[in-house]
TORVOSE-800577 format. One record per residue (C-alpha): residue in three letters; x negated, y, z. Coordinates in steps of 0.5 Angstrom, whole numbers, plus 500, padded with zeros to 3 digits. Layout:
<rs>
ALAXYZ ...
</rs>
This chain:
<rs>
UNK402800847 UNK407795851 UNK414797853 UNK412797861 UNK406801859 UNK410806854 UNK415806861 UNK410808866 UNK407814862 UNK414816862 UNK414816869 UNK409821870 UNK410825865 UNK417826867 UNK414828874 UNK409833870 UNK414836868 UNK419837875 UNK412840877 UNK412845873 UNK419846875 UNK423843869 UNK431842871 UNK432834874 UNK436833869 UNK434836862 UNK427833864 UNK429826865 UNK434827859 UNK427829855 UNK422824857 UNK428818857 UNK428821849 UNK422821847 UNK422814850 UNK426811846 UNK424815840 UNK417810841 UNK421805842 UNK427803839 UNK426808833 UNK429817831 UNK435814829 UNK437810835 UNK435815840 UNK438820836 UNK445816837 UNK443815845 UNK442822846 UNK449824842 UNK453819846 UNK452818852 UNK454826855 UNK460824852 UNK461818855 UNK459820862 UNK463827861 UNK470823859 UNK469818865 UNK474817869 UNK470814874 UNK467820875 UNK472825875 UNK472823883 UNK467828883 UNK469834881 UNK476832885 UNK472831892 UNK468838891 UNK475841889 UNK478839895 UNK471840900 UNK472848896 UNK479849899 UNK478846906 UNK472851905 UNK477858904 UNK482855909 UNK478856915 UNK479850917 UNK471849919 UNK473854924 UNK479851926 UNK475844927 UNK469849931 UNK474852936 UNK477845938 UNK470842940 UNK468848943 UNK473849947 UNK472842951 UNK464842950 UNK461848950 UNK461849958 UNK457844958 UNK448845957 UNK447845950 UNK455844949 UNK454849943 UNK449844939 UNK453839941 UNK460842938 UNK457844932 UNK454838931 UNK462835932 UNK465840928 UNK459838922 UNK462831922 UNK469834922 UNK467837916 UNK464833913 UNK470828913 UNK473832908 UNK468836904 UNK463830902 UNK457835901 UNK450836905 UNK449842902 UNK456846904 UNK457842911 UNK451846913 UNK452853910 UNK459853912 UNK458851919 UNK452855921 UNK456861918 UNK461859924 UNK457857929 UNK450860930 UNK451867931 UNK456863936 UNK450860939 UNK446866938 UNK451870943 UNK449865948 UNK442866948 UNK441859945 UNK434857943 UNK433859935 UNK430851934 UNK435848937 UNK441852935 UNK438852927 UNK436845928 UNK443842930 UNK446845924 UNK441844919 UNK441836922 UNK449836923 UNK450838915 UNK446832912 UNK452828916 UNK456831910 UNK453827905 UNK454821909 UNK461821913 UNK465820907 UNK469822902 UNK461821900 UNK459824893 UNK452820894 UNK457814895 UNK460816889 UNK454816885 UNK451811889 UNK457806887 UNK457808879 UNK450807880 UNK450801882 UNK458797880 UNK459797887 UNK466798890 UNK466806892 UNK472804897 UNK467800900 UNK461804901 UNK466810904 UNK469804910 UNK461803911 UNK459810912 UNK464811918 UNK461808923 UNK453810922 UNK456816920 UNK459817928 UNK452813930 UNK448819927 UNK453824930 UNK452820937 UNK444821937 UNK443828934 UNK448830940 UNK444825946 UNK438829942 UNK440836944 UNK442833951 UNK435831951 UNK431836950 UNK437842954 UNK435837960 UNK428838959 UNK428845957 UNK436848960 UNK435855958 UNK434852950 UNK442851951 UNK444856957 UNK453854958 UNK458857955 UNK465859958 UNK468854961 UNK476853959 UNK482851963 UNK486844960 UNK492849957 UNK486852953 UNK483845951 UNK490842950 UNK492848945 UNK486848941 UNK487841939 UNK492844935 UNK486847930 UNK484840928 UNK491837925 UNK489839917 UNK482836918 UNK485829921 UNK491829916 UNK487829910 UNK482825913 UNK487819914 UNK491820908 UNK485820904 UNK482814907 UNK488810910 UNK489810902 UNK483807900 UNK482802906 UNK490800905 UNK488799898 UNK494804896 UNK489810892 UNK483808889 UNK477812891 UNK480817884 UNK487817886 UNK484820893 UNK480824891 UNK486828887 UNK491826893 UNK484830898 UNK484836893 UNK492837893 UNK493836900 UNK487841902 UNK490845897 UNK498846900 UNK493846907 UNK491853905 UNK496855901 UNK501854907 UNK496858911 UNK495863906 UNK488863904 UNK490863896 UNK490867892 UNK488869885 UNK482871887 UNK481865892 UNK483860887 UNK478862881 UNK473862886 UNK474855888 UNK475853880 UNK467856878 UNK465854885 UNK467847884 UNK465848876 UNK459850877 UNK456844882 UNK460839878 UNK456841871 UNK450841876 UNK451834878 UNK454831871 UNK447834868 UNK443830873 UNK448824872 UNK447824863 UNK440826863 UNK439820868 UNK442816864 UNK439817857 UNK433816862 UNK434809865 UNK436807858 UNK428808855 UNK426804863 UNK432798861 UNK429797854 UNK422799857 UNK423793862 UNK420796868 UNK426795873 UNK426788871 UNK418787872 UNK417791878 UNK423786880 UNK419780878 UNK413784881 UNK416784888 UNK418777888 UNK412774887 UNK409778893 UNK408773899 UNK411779903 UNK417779908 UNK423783906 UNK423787912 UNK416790910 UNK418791902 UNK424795905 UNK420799909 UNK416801903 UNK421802900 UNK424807905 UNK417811904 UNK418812898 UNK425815899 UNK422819905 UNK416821901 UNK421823894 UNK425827899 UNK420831901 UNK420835894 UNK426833890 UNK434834891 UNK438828894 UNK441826888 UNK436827884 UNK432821888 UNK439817887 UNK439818880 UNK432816878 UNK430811883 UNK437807883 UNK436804877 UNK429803877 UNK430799885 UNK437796885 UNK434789881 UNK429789886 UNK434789892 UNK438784888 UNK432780887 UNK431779895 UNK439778897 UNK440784900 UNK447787901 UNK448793897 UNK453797901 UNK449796907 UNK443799903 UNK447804900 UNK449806907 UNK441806909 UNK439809903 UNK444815904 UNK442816911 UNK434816908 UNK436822903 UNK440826909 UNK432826912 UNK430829906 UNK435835906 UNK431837912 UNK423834911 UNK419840909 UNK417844904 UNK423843901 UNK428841906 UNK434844901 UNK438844908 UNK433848911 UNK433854906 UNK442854907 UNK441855914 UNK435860913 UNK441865909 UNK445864915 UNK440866920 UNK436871917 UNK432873922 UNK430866924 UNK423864921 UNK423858917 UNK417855922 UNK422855927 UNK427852924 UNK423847921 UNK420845929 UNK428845931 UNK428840926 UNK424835928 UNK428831935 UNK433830929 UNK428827925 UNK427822930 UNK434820932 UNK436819925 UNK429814924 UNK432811930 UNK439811927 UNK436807921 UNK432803926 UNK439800929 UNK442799923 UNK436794920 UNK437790926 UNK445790926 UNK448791920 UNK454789922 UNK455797924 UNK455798917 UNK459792914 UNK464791920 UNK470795916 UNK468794909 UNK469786911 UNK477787912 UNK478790906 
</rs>
């Protein structure tokens, strides 16, 4: 049997076992040994499967991610989402749709100092949907924009799926967080002309808030300090070249640290729930990461990634039709697997195909990263989806899932824009 054959049974056997619920990470882990196994033989294997947890646990590389998720958990328990909600509510929510609006702003807010999808959204629908719900908002718009407004964590950086896309990749981390900031704000900006959309069709979808003076707008500015001192120092740093992306994460999770102490939000309680929380996604993240790793090991030495690049290249295709394809495949994986499970299978396997066709590898990152955030919101799975549901109980997950879809639209057109001009990706990361 040949190599690329042996790598293709992998493939679908690994796919079996995500089916019958097998954990991403121990699947990939399994099959990537039993791979190698027929390969290159037990004793290689066994040396493959003994060293690689212990090179991707002692990296330093990757000590970016537990230091970002730490620094998201103290930005959680300092209550500065709420802080960040109160300000954009008080000079938005008078408007039709205001709420959704400010909540969508407040998720990017947040997301500029938490860099998870997941907590973006939890965090933000505890705050702003019974908000929304006293107003007599729409349950499809109101659950909608929140869920549609987390998935801006997972791109607005401090990114973890930059991190893992630049550890992935061999491209620089800094670089990918200055090309996340503009589509990030382009993203915000058409999920926010969405809901203006659909409360001018449909006005009593988001009925106006109260409406407040300028001393009140003025003086809830004062709420939003932490979130743009911690962003500017951390992003600052890395675009003036002072940190590297580590260095900044650690500086991040210190200063949210000091943030919530001089707010008195730690205490021993607090501080040890911060720690498991932070321990309990990283070990989830670093699981996916090793078995990957061993994974796309048996698909390197299976030649798969370099035939499908050979494949691809003698297609008489044009670029943008194989780059569609490939956005398809995201779209399709995203509807049934974590987005960081997606980043960590396919990377390896379709990277040599986007150096093959020359194609700038911040700006597919960027696109990339915009794709999984629709996954996070795709039925059936729509992990986004299920945190909003916990916020919102009583809410239907059909209901949710048809608030959804004006969201969906406005991030193709997002993704759109970006194939066309992807100087809005490139445009900061050129200056560094």
């Amino acid at each position: 049997m040949s190599p690329e054959i042996t790598g293709i049974i992998g493939i679908i056997v690994m796919f079996i076992l995500l089916a019958l619920r097998m954990y991403i990470g121990i699947a990939m882990a399994i099959v990537g040994f039993l791979g190698l196994f027929l390969l290159i033989g037990f004793d290689s294997a066994m040396g493959i499967l003994g060293i690689t947890p212990l090179a991707e646990g002692s990296s330093y590389t990757l000590s970016v991610i537990p230091l970002f998720v730490l620094m998201g958990q103290f930005a959680f328990i300092s209550g500065i989402s709420t802080d960040i909600y109160r300000t954009v509510y008080a000079w938005m929510g008078h408007m039709k749709g205001g709420l959704a609006m400010a909540t969508i702003l407040a998720c990017a807010g947040f997301a500029a100092i938490c860099g998870s999808s997941l907590a973006t959204g939890a965090t933000m629908g505890m705050v702003a949907i019974p908000e929304m719900k006293k107003y007599h908002y729409d349950h499809r718009l109101s659950t909608g924009c929140v869920a549609a407004g987390g998935t801006l964590g997972i791109l607005i950086p401090p990114s973890i799926g930059f991190v893992i896309y630049g550890i992935l990749t061999e491209v620089s981390i800094g670089k990918l967080f200055m090309a996340g900031f503009i589509p990030g704000i382009l993203l915000a900006s058409t999920f926010i002309i969405a809901v203006y959309i659909q409360c001018k069709i449909n006005p009593s979808m988001g009925p106006r808030g109260l409406k407040t003076t300028w001393k009140d707008k003025i003086k809830s500015l004062a709420g939003t300090w932490g979130m743009l001192l911690l962003f500017i120092i951390v992003m600052g740093g890395i675009y003036m070249g002072i940190f590297t992306p580590t260095e900044a994460a650690g500086v991040g999770a210190f200063g949210a640290f000091i943030f919530s102490l001089s707010k008195g939000k730690i205490n021993m309680k607090s501080l040890v729930w911060c720690l498991l929380e932070t321990g309990k996604t990283t070990a989830m993240i670093f699981l996916i990461i090793i078995g990957a790793n061993i994974f796309s090991t048996f698909l390197g030495l299976a030649r798969l990634p370099i035939s499908l690049a050979d494949f691809i290249a003698t297609l008489a295709l044009p670029k943008i039709a194989i780059l569609i394809g490939i956005i398809l495949i995201f779209i399709a994986l995203g509807c049934v697997m974590d987005c960081y499970a997606i980043m960590i299978l396919t990377v390896p396997i379709l990277f040599p195909v986007i150096e093959t066709l020359q194609i700038d590898p911040i700006w597919f990152g960027v696109i990339m990263v915009i794709v999984l955030e629709i996954g996070l919101i795709t039925p059936p799975v729509g992990l986004n989806v299920f945190v909003i549901k916990n916020a919102a109980p009583d809410v239907p997950l059909t209901t949710i899932f048809k608030g959804i879809w004006p969201f969906l639209i406005s991030a193709f057109i997002a993704i759109v824009l970006l194939i066309i001009f992807p100087q809005i990706a490139l445009f900061l990361p050129s200056f560094m």
